[in-house]
Structures are given as structure tokens and as C-alpha cells.
N, C-alpha and C positions, 0 to 999 in steps of 0.2 A: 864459360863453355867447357867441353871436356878437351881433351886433350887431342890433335892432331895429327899425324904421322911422326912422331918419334920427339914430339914435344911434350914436356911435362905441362902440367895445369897452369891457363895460362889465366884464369879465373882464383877468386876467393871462395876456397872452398874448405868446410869444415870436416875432419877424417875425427870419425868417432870409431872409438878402441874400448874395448872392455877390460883389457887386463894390462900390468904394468909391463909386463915383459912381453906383450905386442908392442906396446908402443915403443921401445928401445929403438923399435925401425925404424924410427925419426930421430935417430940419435938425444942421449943425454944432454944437463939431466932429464926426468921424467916427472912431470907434474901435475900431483894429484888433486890438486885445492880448485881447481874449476881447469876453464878454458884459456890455455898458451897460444900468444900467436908464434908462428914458425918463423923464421928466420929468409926464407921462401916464400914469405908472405899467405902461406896458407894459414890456418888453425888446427889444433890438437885438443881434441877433448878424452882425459881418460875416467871413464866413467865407473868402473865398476860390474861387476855380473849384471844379467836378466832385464827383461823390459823397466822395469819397476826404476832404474838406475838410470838405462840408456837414454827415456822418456826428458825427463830434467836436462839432464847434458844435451843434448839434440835441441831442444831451444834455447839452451842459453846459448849456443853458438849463432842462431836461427836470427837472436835477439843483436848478437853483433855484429849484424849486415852481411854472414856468406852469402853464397849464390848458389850452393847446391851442399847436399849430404854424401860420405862416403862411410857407409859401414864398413873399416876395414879389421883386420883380425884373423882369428882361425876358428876351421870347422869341424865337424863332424862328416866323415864319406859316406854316405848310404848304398851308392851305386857303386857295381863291380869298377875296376879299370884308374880309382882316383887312387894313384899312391900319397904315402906321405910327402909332405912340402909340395904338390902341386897348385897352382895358383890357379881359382878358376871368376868367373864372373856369371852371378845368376842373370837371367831374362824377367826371372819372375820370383818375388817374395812373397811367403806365405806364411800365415798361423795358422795353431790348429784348428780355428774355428772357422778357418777356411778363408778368409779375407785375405784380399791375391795384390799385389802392387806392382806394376811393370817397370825394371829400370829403365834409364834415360840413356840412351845409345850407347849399349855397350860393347858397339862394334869400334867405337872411337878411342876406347880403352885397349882394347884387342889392338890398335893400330901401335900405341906407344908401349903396350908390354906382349910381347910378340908371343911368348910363351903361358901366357895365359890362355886355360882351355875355356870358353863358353860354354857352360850348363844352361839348365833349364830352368827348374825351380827347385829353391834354397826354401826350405822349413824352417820358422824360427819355435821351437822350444822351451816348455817352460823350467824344462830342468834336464842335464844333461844329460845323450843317451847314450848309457854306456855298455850294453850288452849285445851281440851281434844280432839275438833275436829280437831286438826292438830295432836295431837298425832296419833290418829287413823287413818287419813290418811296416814302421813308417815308408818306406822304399815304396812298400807295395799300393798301400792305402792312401800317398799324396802324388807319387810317383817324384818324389823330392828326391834329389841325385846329393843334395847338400844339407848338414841341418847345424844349426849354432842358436842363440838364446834372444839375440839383441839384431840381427837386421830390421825385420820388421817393425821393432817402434821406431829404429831410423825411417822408415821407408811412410810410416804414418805422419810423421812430424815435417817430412818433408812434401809429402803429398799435400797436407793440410794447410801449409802455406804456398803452396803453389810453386814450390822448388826442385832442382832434378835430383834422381841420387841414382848413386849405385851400392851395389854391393860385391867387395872385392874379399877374397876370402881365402886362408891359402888352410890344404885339407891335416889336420895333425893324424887324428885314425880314420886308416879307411876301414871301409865296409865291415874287414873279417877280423878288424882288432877287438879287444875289447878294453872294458877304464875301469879300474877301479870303481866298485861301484859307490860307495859312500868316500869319495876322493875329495871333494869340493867341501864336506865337514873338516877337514884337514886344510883347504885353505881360508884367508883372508876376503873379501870381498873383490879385490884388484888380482886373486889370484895366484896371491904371494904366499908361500908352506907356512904355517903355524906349524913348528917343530914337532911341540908338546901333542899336540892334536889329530896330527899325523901320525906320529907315533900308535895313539888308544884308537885311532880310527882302523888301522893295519891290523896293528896287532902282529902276530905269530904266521898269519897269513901267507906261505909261499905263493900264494896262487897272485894272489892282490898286489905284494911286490913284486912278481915278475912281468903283471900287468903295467906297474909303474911303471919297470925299466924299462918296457918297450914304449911305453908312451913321452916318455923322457927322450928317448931315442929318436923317434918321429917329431917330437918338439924340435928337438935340433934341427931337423929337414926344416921345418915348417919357420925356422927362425930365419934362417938365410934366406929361404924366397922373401919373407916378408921385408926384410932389408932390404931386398933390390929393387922392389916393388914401391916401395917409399923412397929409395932414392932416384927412381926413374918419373917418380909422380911429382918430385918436387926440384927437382933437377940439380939434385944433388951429385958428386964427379963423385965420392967415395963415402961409403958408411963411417969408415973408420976417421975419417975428417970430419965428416957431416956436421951438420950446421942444431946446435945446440933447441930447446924449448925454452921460452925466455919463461921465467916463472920462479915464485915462492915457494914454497913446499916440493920437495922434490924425494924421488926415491931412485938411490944410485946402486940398489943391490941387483 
């Protein structure tokens, strides 16, 4: 079941992440060679970018008896009003080809993280949007307040076997930022910089690095909500204590 008035998960529930340095909010190390159990007795899957990734992870957790999905992670802001690091909770997941999934009460999440706003509907994308004018189009044309790459095939894998989920999501740019737009040729699959590749993807770029910094910047916001967010989900007393990923392969950068 989800979570009660200021109780963390009192259920086995699976928290899929796409990138390595979301998952940090379940404290080190961080491991990437399948699914960790937590310490908390939850599960951690970190999967990798885009549907294509999230799909696999999502049942292999699915396959080790959870009891519901949590797409957790960071977003993209479409709608005015989301600054950076705000934590929100969609009602509704969607792709673009329109297929809609309703979370599982996510007023009972609202109860244990107080400062989570409820949106509406979360867009999942097949590649990141990073110019304001494609924000605002999507904005207009789904009326999606949120958009990230990987809820929706949590929300299909979970539908599909008959289990709850949510999607928790905390906003890195909002609406008026913009990202780099070839950013993600520069990283790894988990999100992690390839030095060399960032570099020739940049280039000489003023515009593109000042886009970095400031999204560097908002990563920061968006790092700390997602830490108290995972320590409040798993009833964790402190990040900096927090309770280890028991796991092989790990990544401590």
C-alpha cells in the first residue's frame, strides 16, 4: 500500500531511476548491473535513459514479487510556476501517442511528502526537450505541466500486471530554461559526462555552456529534494547516514 500520514512505504515497492546520480537519493553505493534490494526493504532499479531501458528494469523488479512501481527521478517543467527542485506528483501519464495511465492515490503520497505539489499530467518523451519552444508546445498540445522520457513504460509494466504506481518526479528546468541541445551525445546512458564527448559536442559554444551552467545549477535544487524524498519514502533519519544499495557493480562517482 502507499504510504499513510507521515509514514514511509510500508509495502515492497520497486523505485525505478533512470540516471545514476538520481539514484544517489537512496544513498551509496549505487548499482548498476540489475535490481538492489534497499536496506528499507524496498527495491532500486537503475536503468538507464528512455523507454527502451526502463521497459526491462520495470519487470525484472515486477519478476521479484514488488507490489507496486515508483517512477522516481527528474523532469522537464512545461507549465509556468514549477521552479527548479520542486517535487511534484502526476494524476496522469501519458506518451505521445496519446496512451494515458492514472496513478494509484496520489493523495496518500501528498500526505507523507507534504511539500509535494500535484500536477496533472506528466508527458513521457522520446528524447529530451530541450528548447523553450518545444516546451511550450508540448505544454499546449498535451496540456502536460511535466515531461521526462521513462514514466510511462513504468506505468505500462505496472498497469499490465495489475500493480499500483506512481510517478514522483522532482522538476530540474522549468518551463523558460533551456538544455543543451545535443547534451545527452556527451553523456553515458546512466547520465554520467563522457569528458572527451562533451567536450566536441560543446565545442566553443558560449550559448550551450551557459545553458550547462544553469542547468548544473538547477540539478543541484533538484538533487536535494530528491534526497528527502527517498529518505522520507523509505524512512530513512538522514541522507548522509542513509542505509547503503546492497549490490555488485557499483558506481561511487
Amino acid at each position: 500500500m502507499l504510504p499513510q500520514s507521515g509514514r514511509p512505504l510500508d509495502a515492497c515497492y520497486g523505485f525505478v531511476v533512470a540516471l545514476a546520480a538520481e539514484a544517489r537519493a537512496f544513498g551509496r553505493p549505487v548499482a548498476l548491473d540489475g535490481p538492489r534490494a534497499l536496506a528499507c526493504g524496498q527495491w532500486l532499479g537503475v536503468s538507464g535513459m528512455g523507454a527502451e531501458r526502463v521497459r526491462p528494469m520495470a519487470l525484472d523488479l515486477v519478476s521479484r514479487g514488488v507490489q507496486g512501481l515508483v517512477s522516481f527521478g527528474t523532469c522537464a517543467g512545461l507549465a509556468p510556476g514549477l521552479a527548479a527542485g520542486t517535487l511534484v506528483c502526476a494524476r496522469v501519464v501519458c506518451d505521445e501517442q496519446g496512451t494515458s495511465y492514472e496513478a494509484s492515490s496520489p493523495q496518500a503520497l501528498l500526505d507523507v511528502l507534504p511539500a509535494c505539489v500535484p500536477t496533472d499530467i506528466l508527458l513521457s518523451v522520446s528524447r529530451p526537450v530541450c528548447a523553450v519552444a518545444d516546451k511550450a508546445r508540448l505544454f499546449a498540445r498535451y496540456g502536460a505541466w511535466t515531461a521526462d522520457m521513462e514514466s510511462a513504460a513504468v506505468a505500462r509494466v505496472a498497469c499490465d500486471n495489475g500493480l499500483p504506481f506512481v510517478a514522483l518526479r522532482v522538476v530540474v528546468d522549468p518551463f523558460d530554461a533551456s538544455v543543451p541541445e545535443r547534451l545527452i551525445e556527451g553523456l553515458d546512458v546512466w547520465g554520467r559526462p563522457r569528458v572527451g564527448a562533451l567536450l566536441a559536442v560543446l565545442g566553443t559554444d558560449r550559448k550551450q555552456w551557459r545553458a550547462l551552467w544553469h542547468l548544473s545549477r538547477h540539478f543541484g535544487k533538484a538533487r536535494r529534494t530528491l534526497s528527502g524524498a527517498a529518505a522520507a519514502l523509505t524512512g530513512r533519519s538522514s541522507i548522509g547516514g542513509g542505509r547503503a544499495v546492497l549490490g555488485r557493480k557499483t558506481d561511487d562517482r
